[in-house]
N, C-alpha and C positions, 0 to 999 in steps of 0.2 A: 555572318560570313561563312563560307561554305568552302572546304578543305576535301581534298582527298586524298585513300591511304592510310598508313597508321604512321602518325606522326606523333612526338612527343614533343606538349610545350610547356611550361614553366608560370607559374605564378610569380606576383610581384615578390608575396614571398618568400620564394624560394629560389629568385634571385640576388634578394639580401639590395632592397633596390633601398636610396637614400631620397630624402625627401629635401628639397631647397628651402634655406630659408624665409621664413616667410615677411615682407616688406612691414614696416613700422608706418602710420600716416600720422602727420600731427595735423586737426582741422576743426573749423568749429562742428558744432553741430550739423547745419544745415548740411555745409561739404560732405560730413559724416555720410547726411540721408541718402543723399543722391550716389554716392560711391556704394550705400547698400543697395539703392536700386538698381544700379546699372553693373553692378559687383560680374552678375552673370556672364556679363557679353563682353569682359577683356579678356583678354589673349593671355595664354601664362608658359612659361619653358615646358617643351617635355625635349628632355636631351638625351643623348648616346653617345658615353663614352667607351671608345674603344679597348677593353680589357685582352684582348687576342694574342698578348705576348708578341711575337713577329710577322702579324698576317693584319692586312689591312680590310676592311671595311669596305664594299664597292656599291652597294645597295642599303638602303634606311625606305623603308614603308611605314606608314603609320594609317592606321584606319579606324575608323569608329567601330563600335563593336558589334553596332547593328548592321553596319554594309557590308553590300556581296562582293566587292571590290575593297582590291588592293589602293588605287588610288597613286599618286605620282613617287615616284621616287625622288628622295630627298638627296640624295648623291646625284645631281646627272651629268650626264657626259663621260667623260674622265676624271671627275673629283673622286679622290679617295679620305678614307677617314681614314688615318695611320697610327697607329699603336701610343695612346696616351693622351688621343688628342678627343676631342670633342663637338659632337653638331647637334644642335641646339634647333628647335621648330616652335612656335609660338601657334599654341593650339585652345581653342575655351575651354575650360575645364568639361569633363567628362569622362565617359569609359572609353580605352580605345585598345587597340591589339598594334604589336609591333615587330615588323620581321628584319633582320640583317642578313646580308650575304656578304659570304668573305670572301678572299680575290682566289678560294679553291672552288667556289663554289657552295660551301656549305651553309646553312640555314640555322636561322638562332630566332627560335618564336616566342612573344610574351603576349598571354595574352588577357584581355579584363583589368587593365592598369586603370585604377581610379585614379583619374588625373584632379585636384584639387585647385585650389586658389594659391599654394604655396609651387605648384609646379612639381615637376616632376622627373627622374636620375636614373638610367639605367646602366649600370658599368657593364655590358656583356664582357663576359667568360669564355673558356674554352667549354667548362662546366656545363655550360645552355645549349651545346649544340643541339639541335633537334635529331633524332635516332637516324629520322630518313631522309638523306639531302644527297640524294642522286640528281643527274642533271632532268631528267625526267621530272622528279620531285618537285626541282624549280620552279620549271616553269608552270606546275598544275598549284605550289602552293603558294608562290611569289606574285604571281599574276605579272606574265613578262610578256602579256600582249598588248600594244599600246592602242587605247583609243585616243585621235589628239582634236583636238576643236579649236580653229581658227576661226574668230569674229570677225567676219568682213561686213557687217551690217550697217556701213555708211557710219553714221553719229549716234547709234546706239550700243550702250554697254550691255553686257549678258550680265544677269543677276542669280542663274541658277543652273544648275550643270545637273543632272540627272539621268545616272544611266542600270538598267537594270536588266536582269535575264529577261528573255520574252515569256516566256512560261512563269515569270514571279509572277506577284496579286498585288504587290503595291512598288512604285517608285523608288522607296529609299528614301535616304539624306543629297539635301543637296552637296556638289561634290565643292561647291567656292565656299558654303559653311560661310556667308556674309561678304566675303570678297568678292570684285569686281573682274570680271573680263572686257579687256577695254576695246576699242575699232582698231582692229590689227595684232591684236596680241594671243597666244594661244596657252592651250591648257590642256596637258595630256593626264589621262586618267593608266591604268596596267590595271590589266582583268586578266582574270582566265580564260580560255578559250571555251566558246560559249556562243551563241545565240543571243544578240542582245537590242532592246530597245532605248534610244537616246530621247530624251526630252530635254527644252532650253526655255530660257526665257528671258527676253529682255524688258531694262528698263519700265518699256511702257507696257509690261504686261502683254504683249503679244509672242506668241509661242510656238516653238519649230519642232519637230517630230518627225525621229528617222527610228521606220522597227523594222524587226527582223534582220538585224546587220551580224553575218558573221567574223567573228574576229579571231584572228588564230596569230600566232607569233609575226607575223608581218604588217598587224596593225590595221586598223583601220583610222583613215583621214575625211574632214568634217570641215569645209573650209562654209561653213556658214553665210548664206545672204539672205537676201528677204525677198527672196523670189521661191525660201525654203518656206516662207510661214506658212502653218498650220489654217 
């Protein structure tokens, strides 16, 4: 992930972050094996409680730690998170980075949270704020440029959302990370402003591909058909 500026963000440690308890299974053996095997690929809480005394919450990003994107924001619309309360994302365990914005504006960065099998707690603080969260700052380190992708591919599902600078060397992570984009349903990614190329793919393995798209605070829209494939 790629940041600009001199920003200050915070380790898990040194946000004094709590860890969830972790689930009991009673099973025989075999249930055993197959729950190690597949242990990998369940989903597990990574939550944010709002610790802010009287300012609420108006943005929750969370991103892998390898992506150059921010990735969707977990508040949208007008939801707010309010002082005490808690929002909760079901993510596979991994490293990932996490930014909040408060309804001033300001910027609370964590980042490299080894997310586990027991899930994962962050109470933000007033403590966390990051040094530089000008409105400027925002939007270069929040990524509050939307890229959105609507599936209109008739009866097929998109399997893989892929968007990366034009000038990168590789793809990235896919951005569904196993979930589905279904015929009609969308999926907005926040970048930074930038130069960027989109890759998809559906179901059957056939594949759409839009580069060079620039994206600046007004977004770029992606309404997908199959008059787009590759």
């Amino acid at each position: 992930m790629e940041y600009t500026g001199n920003k200050h963000s915070i380790t898990a440690e040194e946000a004094n972050i709590t860890f969830m308890s972790r689930k009991s299974y009673h099973c025989i053996i075999p249930i055993a094996l197959i729950l190690f095997l597949t242990g990998c690929l369940e989903k597990v809480p990574l939550s944010v409680t709002n610790g802010l005394e009287n300012y609420d919450i108006q943005c929750i990003y969370i991103s892998r730690g390898t992506d150059h994107v921010w990735g969707t924001n977990h508040l949208p619309g007008t939801d707010l998170l309010e002082p005490g309360k808690t929002a909760e994302v079901m993510v596979r365990p991994g490293v990932y980075d996490v930014q909040v914005i408060d309804e001033d504006g300001d910027t609370y960065t964590l980042m490299d949270i080894s997310v586990g099998s027991d899930g994962f707690n962050w109470t933000v603080a007033l403590a966390h704020m990051d040094e530089k969260t000008s409105s400027t700052a925002n939007l270069l380190h929040a990524g509050q440029c939307p890229v959105t992708v609507t599936n209109n591919l008739d009866n097929r599902n998109v399997n893989g959302i892929w968007i990366s600078p034009s000038n990168g060397k590789d793809w990235g992570d896919n951005h569904l990370a196993g979930e589905i984009l279904y015929p009609g349903d969308t999926y907005t990614a926040y970048v930074q402003s930038n130069t960027y190329d989109i890759f998809l793919e559906d179901h059957q393995e056939d594949t759409y591909t839009r580069r060079n798209t620039f994206v600046d605070t007004t977004g770029h829209t992606w309404n997908v058909r199959l008059s787009d494939s590759d």
